[in-house]
MOPAC internal coordinates of N, CA, C and O (Angstrom, degrees):
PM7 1SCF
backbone

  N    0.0000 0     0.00 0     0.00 0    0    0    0
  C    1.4554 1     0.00 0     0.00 0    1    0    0
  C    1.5319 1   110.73 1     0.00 0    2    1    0
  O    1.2310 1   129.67 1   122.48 1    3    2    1
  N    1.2284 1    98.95 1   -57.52 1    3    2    1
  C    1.5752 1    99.87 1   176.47 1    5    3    2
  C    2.0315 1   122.96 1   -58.84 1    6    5    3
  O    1.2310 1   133.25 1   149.26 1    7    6    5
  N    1.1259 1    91.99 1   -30.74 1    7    6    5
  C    1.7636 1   101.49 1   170.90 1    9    7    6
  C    2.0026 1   101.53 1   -70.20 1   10    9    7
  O    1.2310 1   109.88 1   137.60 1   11   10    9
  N    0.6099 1   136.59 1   -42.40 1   11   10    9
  C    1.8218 1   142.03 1   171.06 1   13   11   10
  C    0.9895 1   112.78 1   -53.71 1   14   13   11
  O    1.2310 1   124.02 1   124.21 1   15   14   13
  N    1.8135 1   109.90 1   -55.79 1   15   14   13
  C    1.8160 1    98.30 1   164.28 1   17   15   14
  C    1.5086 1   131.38 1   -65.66 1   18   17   15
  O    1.2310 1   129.57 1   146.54 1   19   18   17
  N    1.4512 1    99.16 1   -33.46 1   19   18   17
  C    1.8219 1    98.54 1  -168.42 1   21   19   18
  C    1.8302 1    91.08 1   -68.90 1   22   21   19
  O    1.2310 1   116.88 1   132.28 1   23   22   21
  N    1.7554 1   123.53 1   -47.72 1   23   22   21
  C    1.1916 1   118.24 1   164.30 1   25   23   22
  C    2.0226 1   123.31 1   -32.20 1   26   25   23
  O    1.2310 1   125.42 1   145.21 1   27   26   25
  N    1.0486 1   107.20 1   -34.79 1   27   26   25
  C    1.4295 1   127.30 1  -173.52 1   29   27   26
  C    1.3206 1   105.26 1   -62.74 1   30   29   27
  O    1.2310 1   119.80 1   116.95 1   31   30   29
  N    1.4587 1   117.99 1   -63.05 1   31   30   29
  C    1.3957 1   130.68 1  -166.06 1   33   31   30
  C    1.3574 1   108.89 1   -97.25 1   34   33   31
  O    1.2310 1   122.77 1  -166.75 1   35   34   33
  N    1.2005 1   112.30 1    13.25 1   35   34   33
  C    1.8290 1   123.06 1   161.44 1   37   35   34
  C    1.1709 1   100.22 1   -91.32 1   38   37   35
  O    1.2310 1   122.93 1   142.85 1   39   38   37
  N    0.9736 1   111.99 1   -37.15 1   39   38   37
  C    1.6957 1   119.78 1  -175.35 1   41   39   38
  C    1.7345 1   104.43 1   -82.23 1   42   41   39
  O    1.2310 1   112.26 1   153.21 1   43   42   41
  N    0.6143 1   132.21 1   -26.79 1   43   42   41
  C    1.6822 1   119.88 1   179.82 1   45   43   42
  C    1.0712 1   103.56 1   -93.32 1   46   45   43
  O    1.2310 1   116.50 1   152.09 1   47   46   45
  N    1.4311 1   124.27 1   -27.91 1   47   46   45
  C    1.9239 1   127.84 1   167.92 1   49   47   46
  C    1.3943 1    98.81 1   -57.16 1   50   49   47
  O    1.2310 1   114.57 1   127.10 1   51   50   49
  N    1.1434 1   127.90 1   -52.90 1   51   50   49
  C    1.5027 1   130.93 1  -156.02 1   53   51   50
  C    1.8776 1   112.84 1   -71.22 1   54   53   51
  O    1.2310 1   135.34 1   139.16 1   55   54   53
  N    1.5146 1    87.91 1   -40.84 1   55   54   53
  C    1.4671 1   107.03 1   168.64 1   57   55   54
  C    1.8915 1   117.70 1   -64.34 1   58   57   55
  O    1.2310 1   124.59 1   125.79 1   59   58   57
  N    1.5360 1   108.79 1   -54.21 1   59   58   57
  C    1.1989 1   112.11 1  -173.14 1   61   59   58
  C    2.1243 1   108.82 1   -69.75 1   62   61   59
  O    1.2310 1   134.49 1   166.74 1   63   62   61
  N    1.6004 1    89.58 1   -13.26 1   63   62   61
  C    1.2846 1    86.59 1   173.91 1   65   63   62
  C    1.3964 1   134.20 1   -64.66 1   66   65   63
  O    1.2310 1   127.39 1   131.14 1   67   66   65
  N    1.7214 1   103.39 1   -48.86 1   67   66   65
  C    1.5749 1   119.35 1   170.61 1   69   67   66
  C    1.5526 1   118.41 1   -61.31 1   70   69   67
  O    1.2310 1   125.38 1   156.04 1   71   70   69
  N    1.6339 1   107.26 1   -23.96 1   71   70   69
  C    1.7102 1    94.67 1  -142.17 1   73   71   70
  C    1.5326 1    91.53 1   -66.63 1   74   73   71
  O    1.2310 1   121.74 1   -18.81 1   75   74   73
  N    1.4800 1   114.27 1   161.19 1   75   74   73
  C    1.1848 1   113.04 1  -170.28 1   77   75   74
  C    2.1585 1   105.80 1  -106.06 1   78   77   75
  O    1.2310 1   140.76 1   176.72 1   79   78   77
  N    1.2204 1    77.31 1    -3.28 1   79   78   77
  C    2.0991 1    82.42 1   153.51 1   81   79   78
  C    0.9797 1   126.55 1   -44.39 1   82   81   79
  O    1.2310 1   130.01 1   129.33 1   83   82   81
  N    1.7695 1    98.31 1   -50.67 1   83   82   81
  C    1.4387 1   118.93 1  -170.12 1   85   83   82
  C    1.4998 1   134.04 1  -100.10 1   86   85   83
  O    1.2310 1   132.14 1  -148.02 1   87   86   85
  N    1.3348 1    94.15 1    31.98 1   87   86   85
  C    1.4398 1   107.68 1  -163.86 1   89   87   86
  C    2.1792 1    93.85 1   -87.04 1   90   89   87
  O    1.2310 1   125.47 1   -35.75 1   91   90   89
  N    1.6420 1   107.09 1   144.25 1   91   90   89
  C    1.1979 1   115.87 1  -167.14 1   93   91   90
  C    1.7736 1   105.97 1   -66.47 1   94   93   91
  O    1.2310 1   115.10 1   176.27 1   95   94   93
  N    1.4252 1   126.90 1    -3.73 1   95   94   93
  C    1.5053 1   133.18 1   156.35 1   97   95   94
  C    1.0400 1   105.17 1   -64.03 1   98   97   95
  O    1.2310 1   121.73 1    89.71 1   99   98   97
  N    1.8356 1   114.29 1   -90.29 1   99   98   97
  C    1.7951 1   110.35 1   179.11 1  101   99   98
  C    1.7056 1   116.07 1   -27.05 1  102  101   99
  O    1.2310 1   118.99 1   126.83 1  103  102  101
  N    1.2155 1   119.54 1   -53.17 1  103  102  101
  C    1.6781 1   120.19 1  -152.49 1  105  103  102
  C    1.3521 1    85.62 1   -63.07 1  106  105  103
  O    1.2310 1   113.24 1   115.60 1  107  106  105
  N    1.6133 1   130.38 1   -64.40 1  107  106  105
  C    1.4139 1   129.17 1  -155.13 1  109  107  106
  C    1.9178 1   116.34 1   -60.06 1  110  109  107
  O    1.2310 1   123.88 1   170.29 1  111  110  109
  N    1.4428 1   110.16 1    -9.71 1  111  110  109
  C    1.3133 1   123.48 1   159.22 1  113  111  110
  C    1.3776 1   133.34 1   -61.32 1  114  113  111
  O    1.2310 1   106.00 1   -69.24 1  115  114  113
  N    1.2509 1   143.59 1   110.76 1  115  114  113
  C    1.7255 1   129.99 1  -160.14 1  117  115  114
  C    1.5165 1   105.38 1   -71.40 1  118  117  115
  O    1.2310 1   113.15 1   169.88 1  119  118  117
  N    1.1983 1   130.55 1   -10.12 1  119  118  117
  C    1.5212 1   129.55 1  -173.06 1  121  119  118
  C    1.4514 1    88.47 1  -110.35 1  122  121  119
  O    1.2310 1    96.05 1   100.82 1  123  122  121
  N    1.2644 1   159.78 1   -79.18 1  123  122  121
  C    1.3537 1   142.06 1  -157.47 1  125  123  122
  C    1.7162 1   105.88 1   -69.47 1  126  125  123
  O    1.2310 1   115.63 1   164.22 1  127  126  125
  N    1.3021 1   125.90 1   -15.78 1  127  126  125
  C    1.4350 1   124.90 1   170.88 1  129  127  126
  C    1.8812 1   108.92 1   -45.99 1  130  129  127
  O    1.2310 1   132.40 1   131.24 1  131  130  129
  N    1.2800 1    93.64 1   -48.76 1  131  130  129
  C    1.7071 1   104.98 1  -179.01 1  133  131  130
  C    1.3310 1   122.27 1   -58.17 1  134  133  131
  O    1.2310 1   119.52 1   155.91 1  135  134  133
  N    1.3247 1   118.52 1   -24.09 1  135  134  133
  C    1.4196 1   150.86 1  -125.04 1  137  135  134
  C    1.9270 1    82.38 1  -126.65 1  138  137  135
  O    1.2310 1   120.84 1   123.53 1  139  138  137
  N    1.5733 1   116.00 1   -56.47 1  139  138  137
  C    1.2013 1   108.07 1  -166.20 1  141  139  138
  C    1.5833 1   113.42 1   -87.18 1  142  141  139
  O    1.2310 1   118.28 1   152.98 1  143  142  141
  N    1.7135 1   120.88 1   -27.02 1  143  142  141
  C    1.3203 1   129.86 1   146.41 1  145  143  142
  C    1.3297 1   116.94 1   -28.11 1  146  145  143
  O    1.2310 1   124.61 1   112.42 1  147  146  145
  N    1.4543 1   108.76 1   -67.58 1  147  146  145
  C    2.0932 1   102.83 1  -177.07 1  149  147  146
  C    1.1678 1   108.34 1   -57.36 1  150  149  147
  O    1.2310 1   116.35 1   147.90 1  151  150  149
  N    1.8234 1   124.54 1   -32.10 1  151  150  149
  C    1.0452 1   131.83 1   154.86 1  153  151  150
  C    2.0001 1   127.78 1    -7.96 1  154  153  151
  O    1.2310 1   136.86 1   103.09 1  155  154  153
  N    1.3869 1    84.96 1   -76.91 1  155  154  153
  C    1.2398 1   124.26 1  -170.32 1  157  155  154
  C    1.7468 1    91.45 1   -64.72 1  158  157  155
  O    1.2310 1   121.55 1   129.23 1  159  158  157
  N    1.4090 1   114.63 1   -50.77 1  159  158  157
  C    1.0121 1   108.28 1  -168.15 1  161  159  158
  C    1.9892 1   118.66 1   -77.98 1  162  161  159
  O    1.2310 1   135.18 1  -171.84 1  163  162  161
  N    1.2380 1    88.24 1     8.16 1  163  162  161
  C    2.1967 1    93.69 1   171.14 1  165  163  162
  C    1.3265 1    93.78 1  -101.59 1  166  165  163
  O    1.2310 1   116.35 1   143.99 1  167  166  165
  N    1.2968 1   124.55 1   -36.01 1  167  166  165
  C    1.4862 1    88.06 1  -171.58 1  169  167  166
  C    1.4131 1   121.09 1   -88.59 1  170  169  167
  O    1.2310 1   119.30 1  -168.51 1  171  170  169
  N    1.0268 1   118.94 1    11.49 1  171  170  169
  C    1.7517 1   144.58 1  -174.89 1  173  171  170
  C    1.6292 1    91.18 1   -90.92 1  174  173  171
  O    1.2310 1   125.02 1   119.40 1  175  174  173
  N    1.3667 1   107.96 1   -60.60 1  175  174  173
  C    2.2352 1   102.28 1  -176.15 1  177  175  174
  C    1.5410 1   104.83 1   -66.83 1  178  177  175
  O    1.2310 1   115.96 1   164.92 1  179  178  177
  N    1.3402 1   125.27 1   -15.08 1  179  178  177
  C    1.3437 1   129.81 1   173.91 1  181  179  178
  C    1.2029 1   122.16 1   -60.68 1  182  181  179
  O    1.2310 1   124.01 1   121.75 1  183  182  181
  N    1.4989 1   109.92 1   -58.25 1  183  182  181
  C    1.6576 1   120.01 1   168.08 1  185  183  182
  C    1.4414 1   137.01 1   -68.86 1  186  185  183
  O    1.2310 1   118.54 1   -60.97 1  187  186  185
  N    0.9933 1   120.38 1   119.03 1  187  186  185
  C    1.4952 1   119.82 1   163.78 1  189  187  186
  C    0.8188 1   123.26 1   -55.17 1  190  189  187
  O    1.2310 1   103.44 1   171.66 1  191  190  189
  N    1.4170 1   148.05 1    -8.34 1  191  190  189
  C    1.7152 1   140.15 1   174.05 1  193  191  190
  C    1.8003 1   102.13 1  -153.54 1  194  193  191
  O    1.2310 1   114.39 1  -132.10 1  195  194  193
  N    1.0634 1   128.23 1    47.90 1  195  194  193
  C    1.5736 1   154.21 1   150.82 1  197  195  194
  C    1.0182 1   109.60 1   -80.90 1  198  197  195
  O    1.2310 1   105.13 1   -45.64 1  199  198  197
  N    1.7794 1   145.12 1   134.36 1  199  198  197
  C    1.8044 1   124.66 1   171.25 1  201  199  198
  C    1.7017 1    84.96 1  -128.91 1  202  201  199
  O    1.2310 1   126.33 1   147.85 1  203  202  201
  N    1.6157 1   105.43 1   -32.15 1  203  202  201
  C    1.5751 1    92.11 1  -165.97 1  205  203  202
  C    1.6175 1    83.63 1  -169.28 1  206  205  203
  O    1.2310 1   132.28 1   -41.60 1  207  206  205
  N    1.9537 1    93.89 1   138.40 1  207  206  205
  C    1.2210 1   137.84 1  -146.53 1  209  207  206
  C    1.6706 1    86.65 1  -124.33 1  210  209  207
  O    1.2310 1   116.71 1   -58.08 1  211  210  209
  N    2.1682 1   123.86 1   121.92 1  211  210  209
  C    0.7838 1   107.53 1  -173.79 1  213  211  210
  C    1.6868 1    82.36 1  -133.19 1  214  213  211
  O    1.2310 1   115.02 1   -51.90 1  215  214  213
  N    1.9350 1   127.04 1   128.10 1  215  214  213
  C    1.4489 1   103.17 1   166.63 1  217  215  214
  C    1.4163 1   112.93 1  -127.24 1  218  217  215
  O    1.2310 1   128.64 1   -61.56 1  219  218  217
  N    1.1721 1   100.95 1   118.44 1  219  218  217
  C    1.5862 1   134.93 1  -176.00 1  221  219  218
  C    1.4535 1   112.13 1   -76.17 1  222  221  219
  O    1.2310 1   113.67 1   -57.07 1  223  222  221
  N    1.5887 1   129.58 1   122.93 1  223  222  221
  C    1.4831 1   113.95 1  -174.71 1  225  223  222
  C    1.1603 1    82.48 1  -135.64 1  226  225  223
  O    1.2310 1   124.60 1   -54.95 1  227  226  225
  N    1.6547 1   108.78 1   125.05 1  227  226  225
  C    1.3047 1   135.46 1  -151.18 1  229  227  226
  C    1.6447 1   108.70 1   -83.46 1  230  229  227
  O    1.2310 1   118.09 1   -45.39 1  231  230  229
  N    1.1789 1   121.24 1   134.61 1  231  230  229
  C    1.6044 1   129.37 1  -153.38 1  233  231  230
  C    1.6155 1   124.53 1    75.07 1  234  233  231
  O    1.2310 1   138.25 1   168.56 1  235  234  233
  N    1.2930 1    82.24 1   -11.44 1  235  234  233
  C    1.8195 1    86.68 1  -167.16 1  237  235  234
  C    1.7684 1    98.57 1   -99.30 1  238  237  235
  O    1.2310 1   119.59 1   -10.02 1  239  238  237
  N    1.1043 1   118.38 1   169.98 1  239  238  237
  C    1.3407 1   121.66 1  -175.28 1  241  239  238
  C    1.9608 1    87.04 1  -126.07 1  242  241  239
  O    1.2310 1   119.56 1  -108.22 1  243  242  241
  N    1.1606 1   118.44 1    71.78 1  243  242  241
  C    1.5129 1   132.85 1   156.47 1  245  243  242
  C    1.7917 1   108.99 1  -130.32 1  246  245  243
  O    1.2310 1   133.32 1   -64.67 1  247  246  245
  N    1.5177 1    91.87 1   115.33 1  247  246  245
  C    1.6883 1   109.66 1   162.22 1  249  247  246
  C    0.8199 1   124.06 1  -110.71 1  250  249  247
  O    1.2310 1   112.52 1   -92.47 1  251  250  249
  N    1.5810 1   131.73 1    87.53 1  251  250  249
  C    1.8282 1   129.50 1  -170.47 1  253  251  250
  C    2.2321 1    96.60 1   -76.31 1  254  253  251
  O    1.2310 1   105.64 1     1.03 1  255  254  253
  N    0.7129 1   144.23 1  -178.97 1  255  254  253
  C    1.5390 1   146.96 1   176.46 1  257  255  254
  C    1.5290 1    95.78 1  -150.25 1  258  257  255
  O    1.2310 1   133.13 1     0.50 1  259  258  257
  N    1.6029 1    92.23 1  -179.50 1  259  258  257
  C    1.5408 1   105.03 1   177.73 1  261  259  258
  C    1.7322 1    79.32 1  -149.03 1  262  261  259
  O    1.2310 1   124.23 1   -37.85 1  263  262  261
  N    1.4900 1   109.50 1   142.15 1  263  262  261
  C    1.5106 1   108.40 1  -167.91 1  265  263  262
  C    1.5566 1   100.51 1  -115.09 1  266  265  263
  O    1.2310 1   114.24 1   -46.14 1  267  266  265
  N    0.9557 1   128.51 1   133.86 1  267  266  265
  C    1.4745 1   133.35 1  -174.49 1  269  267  266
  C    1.4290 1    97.95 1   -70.84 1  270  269  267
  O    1.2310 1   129.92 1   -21.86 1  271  270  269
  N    1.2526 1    98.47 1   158.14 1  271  270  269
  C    1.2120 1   133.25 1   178.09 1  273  271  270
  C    1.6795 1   122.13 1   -43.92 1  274  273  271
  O    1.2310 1   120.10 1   180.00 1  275  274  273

């Protein structure tokens, strides 16, 4: 069980990595920011053991969240 989840959340890393929503151009925009939040927020209804989605772009002072339920 526990090998499926850590498999699980490799997989939404791997995913949230490519999507191009989430690229550190779009996010730093105030109209695609919104855009990358709902973002944030599918792959959060996707997972079974996800509660909250945090993306951090390193040097930068941008925190998009995913807000629990």
């Amino acid at each position: 069980m526990t090998d499926s989840r850590i498999k699980e959340l490799a997989n939404i890393a791997v995913r949230i990595s490519y999507d191009p929503r989430l690229t550190p151009y779009k996010v730093h925009d105030d109209y695609y920011r919104i855009e990358a939040i709902d973002e944030l927020e599918k792959y959060k209804a996707n997972s079974s053991i996800v509660e909250e989605i945090f993306f951090v772009l390193q040097g930068r002072s941008l925190y998009l969240f995913s807000e629990g339920l």
